[in-house]
PASEBA-1860 file (N, C-alpha, C; in nm, 3 decimals):
! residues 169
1> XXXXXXXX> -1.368/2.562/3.058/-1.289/2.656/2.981/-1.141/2.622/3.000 ~ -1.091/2.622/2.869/-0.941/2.616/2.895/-0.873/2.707/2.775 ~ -0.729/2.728/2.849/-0.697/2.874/2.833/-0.537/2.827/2.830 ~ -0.480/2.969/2.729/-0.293/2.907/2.792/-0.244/2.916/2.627 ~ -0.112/2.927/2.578/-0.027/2.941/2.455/-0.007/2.794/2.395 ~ -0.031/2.838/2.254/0.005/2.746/2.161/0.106/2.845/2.105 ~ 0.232/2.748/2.049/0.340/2.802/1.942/0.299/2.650/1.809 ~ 0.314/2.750/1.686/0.304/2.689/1.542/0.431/2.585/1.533
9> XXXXXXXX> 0.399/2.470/1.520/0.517/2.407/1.529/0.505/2.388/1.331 ~ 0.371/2.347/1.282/0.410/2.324/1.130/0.280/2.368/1.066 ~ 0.287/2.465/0.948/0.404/2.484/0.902/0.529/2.581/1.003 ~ 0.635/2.553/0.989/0.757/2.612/1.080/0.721/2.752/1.095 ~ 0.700/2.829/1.219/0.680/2.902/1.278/0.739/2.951/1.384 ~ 0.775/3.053/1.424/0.790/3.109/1.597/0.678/3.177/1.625 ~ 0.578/3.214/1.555/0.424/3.268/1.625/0.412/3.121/1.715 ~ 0.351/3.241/1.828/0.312/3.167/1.959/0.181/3.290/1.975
17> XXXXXXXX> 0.070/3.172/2.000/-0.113/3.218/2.037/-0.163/3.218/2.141 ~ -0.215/3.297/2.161/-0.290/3.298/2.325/-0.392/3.212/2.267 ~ -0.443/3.163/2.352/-0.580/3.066/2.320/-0.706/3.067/2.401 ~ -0.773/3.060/2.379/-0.931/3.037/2.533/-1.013/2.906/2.454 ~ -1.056/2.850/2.554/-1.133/2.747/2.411/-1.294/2.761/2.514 ~ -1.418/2.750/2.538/-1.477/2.752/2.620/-1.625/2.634/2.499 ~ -1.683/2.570/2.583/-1.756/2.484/2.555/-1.943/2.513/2.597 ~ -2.013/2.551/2.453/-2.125/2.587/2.561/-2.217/2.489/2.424
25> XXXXXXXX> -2.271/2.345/2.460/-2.349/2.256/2.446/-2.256/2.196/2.340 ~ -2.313/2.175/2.201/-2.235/2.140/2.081/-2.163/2.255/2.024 ~ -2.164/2.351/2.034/-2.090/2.479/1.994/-1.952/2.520/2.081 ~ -1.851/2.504/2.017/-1.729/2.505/2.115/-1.699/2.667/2.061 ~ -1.615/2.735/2.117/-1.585/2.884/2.080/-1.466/2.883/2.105 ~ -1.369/2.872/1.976/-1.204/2.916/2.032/-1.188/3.103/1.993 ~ -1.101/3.173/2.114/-1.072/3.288/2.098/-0.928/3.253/2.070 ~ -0.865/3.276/1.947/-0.699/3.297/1.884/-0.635/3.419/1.915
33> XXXXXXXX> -0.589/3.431/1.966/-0.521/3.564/1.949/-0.613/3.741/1.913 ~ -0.739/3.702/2.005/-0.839/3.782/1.996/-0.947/3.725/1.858 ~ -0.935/3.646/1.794/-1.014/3.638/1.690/-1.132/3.471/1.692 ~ -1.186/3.511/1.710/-1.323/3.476/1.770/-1.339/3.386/1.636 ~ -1.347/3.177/1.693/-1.387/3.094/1.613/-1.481/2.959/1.630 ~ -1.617/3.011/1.593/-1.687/2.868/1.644/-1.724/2.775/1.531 ~ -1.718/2.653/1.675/-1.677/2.513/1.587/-1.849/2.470/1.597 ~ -1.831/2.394/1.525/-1.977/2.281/1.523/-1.966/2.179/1.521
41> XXXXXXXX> -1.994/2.092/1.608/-1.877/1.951/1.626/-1.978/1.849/1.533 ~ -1.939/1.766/1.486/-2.072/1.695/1.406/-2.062/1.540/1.459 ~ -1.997/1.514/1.507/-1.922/1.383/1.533/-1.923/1.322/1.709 ~ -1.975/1.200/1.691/-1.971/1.151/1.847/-1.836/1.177/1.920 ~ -1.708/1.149/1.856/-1.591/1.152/1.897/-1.509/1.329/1.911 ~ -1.639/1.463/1.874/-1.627/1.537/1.900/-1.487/1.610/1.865 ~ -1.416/1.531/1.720/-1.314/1.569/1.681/-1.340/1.605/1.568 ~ -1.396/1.629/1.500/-1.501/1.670/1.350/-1.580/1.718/1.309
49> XXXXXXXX> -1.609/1.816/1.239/-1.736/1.895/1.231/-1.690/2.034/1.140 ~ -1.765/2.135/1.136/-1.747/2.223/1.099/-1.736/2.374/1.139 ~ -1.635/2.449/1.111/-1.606/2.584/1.191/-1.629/2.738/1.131 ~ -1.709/2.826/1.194/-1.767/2.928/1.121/-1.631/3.035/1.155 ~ -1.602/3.044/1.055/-1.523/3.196/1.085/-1.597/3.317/1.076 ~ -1.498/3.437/1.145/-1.599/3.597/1.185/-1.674/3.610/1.063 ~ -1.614/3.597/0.928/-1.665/3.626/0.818/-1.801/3.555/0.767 ~ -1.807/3.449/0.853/-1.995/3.379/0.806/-1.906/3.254/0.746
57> XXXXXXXX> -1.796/3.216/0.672/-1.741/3.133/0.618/-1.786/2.994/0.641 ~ -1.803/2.850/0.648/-1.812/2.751/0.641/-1.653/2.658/0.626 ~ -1.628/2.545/0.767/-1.487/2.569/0.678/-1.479/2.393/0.759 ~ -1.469/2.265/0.668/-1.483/2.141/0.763/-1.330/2.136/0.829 ~ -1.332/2.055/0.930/-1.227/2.051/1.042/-1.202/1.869/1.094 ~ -1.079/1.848/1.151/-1.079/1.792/1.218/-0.964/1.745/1.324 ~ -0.959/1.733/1.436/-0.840/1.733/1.493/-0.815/1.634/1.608 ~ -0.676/1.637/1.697/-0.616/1.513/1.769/-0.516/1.586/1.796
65> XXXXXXXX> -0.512/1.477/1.925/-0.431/1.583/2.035/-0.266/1.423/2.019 ~ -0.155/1.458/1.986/-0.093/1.355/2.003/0.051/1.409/2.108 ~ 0.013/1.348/2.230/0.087/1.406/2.305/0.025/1.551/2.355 ~ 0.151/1.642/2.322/0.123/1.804/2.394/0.102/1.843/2.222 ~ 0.106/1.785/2.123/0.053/1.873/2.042/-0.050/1.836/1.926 ~ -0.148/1.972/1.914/-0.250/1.976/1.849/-0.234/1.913/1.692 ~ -0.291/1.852/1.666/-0.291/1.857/1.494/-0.404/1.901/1.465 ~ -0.407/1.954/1.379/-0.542/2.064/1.293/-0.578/2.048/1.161
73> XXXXXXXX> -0.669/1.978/1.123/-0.679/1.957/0.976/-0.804/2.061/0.932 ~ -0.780/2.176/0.841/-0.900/2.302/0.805/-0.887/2.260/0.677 ~ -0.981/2.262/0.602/-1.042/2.260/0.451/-0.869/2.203/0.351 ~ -0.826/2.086/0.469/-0.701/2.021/0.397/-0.581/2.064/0.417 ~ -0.610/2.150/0.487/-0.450/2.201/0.573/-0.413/2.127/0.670 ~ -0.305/2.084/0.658/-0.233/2.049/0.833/-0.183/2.187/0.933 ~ -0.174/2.193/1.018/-0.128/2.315/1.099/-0.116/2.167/1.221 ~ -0.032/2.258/1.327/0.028/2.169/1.412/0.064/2.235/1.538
81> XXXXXXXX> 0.028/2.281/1.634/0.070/2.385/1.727/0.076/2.283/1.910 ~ 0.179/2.375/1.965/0.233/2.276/2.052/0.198/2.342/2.161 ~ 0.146/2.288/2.311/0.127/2.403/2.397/0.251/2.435/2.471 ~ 0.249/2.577/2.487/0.357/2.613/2.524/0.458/2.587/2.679 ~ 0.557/2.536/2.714/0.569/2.495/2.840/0.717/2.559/2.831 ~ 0.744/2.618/2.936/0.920/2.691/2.969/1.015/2.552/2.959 ~ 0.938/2.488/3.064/1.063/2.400/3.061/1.092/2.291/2.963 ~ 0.961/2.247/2.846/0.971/2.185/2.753/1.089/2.215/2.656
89> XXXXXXXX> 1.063/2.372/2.638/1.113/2.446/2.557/1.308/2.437/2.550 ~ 1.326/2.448/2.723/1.453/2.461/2.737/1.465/2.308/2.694 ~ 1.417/2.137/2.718/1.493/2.083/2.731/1.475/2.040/2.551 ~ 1.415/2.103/2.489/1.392/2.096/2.301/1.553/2.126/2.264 ~ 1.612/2.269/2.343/1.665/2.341/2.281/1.845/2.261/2.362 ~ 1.804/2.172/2.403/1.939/2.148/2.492/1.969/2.014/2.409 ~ 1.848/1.925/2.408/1.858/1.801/2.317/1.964/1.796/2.193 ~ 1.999/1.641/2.173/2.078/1.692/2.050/2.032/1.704/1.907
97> XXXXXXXX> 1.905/1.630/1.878/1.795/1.619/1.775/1.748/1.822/1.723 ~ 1.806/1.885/1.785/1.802/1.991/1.700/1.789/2.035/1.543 ~ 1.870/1.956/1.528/1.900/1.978/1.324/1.815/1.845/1.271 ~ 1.755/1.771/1.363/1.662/1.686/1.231/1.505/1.755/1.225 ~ 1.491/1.696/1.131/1.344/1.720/1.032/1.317/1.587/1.089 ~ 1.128/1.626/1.143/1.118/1.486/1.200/0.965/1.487/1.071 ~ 0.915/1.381/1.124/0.733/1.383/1.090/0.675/1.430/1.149 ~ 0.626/1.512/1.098/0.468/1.551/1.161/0.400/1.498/1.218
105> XXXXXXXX> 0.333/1.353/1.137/0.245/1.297/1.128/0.278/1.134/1.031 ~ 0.198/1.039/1.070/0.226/0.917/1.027/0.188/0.916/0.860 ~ 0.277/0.844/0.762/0.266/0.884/0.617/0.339/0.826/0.552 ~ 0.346/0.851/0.432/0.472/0.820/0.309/0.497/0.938/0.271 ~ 0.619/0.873/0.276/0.731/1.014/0.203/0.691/0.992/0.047 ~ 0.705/1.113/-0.002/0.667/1.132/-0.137/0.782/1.212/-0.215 ~ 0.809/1.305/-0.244/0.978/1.357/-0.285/1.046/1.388/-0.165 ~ 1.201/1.365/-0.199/1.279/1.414/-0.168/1.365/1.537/-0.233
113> XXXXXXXX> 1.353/1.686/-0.196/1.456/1.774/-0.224/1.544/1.815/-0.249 ~ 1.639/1.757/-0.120/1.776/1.760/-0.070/1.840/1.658/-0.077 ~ 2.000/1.624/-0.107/2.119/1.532/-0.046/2.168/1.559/0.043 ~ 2.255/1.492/0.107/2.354/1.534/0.197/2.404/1.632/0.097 ~ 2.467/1.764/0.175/2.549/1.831/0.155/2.525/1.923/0.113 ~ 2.431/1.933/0.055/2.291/2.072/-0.015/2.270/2.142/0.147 ~ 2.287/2.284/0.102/2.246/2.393/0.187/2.121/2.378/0.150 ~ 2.031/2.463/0.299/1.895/2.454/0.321/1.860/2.579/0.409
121> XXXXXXXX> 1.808/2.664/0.362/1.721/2.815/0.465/1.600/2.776/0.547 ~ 1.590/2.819/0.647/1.507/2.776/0.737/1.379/2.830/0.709 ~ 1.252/2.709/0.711/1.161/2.718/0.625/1.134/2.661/0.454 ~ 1.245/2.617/0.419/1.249/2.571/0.273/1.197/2.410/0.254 ~ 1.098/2.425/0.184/1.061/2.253/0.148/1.143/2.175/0.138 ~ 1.232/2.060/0.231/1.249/1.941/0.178/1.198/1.814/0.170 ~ 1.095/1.806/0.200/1.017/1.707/0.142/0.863/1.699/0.131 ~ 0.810/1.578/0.050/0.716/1.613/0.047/0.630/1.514/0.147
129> XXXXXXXX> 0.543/1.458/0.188/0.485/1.355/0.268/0.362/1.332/0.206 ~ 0.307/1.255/0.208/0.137/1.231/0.194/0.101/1.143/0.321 ~ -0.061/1.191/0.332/-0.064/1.148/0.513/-0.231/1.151/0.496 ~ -0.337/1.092/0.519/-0.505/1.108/0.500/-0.543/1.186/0.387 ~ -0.470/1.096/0.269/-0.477/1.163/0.114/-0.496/1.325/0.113 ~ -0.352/1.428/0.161/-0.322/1.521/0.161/-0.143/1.480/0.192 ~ -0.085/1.659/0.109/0.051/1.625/0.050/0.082/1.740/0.149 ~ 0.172/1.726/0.198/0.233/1.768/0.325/0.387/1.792/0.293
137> XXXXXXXX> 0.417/1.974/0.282/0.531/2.040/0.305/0.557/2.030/0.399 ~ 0.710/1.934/0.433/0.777/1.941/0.553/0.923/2.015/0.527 ~ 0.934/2.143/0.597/1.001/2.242/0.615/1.083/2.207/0.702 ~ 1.274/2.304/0.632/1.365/2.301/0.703/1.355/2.399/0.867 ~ 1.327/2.350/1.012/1.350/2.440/1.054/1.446/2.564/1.148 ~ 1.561/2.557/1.059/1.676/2.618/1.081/1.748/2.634/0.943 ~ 1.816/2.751/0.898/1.954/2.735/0.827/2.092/2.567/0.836 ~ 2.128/2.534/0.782/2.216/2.406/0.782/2.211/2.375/0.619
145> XXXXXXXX> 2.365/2.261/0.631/2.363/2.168/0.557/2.285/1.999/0.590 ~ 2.252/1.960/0.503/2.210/1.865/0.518/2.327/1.759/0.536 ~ 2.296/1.691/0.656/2.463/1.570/0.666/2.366/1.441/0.657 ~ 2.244/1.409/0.679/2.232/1.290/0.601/2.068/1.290/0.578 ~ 2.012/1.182/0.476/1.874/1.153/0.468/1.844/1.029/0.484 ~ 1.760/1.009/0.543/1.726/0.887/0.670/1.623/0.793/0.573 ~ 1.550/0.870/0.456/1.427/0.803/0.424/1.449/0.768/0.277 ~ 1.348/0.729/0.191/1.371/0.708/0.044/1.208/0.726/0.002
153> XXXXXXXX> 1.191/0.818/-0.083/1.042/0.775/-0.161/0.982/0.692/-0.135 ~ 0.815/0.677/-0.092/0.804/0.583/-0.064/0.776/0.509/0.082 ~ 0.890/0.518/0.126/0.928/0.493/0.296/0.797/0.543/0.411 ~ 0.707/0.455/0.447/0.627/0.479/0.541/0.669/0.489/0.680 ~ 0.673/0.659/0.760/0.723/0.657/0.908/0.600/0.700/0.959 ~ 0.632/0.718/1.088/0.554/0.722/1.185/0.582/0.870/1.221 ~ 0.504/0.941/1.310/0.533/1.065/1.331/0.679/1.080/1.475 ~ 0.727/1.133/1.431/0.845/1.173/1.528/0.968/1.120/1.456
161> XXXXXXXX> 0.943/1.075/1.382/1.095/0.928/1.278/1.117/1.101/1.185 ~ 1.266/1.103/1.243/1.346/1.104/1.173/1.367/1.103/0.980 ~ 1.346/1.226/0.938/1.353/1.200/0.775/1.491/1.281/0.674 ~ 1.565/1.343/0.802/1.702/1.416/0.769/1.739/1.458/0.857 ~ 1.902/1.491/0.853/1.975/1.548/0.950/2.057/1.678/0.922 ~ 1.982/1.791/0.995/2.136/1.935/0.924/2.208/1.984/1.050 ~ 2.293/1.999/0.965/2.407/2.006/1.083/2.424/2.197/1.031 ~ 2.503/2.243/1.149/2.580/2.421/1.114/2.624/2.426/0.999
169> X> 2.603/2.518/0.890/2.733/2.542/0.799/2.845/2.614/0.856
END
């Protein structure tokens, strides 16, 4: 059994989840934030399969741990949640990489939104990505201007690269 906080890193979030995950044969059981979800793993590599929600639902899955954070793929969603650590947190918030928009996940950029100099609300689409033939809203996450864009249509990065920079208005 393992246990302990995830915070939503994408789509951009400050919800932070209690978690329990507990393992009993092929049936894994995550408890979310009290809400009760079992998986059905289908796959030797035990990263794939399918997950019943409370409702009886049917819903395919698959996921990877890169680093400290989860990636979550549900019926074509990305979700992305990071486990939670104090001191991670402080040295996120001390770094100077604050105002960039990074990747998610390894991909091609697909539109671009914004220029330099275009205001941006925190949470607002600027770009688009495609990544395991799914199109991926990558969200501003802070208020700023945009002071530069790193990528072009097209442009295949890697996850953590850099795809804009906002600075304070």
């Amino acid at each position: 059994m393992s246990q302990g906080q995830l915070g939503q890193q994408y789509p951009v979030s400050d919800q932070v989840f209690d978690y329990r995950v507990e393992t009993q044969g092929e049936t894994v059981r995550v408890t979310l934030d009290g809400n009760e979800i079992e998986l059905a793993v289908t796959t030797r590599d035990a990263q794939e399969g399918w997950c019943r929600t409370s409702d009886g639902s049917l819903h395919p899955f698959f996921w990877t741990w890169t680093g400290n954070a989860l990636h979550l793929w549900v019926d074509g969603n990305l979700l992305v949640f990071e486990k939670v650590e104090t001191r991670r947190q402080v040295d996120r918030e001390s770094s100077g990489r604050g105002g960039d928009v990074v990747a998610p996940m390894p991909g091609r950029v697909g539109q671009i939104f914004v220029r330099p100099g275009d205001s941006v609300k925190r949470g607002q689409t600027v770009i688009i990505m495609e990544s395991m033939k799914m199109e991926l809203e990558i969200a501003a996450q802070r208020d700023g201007m945009v002071k530069r864009v790193t990528v072009e249509p097209g442009t295949q990065v890697d996850r953590g690269m850099r795809l804009l920079e906002l600075e304070e208005q």
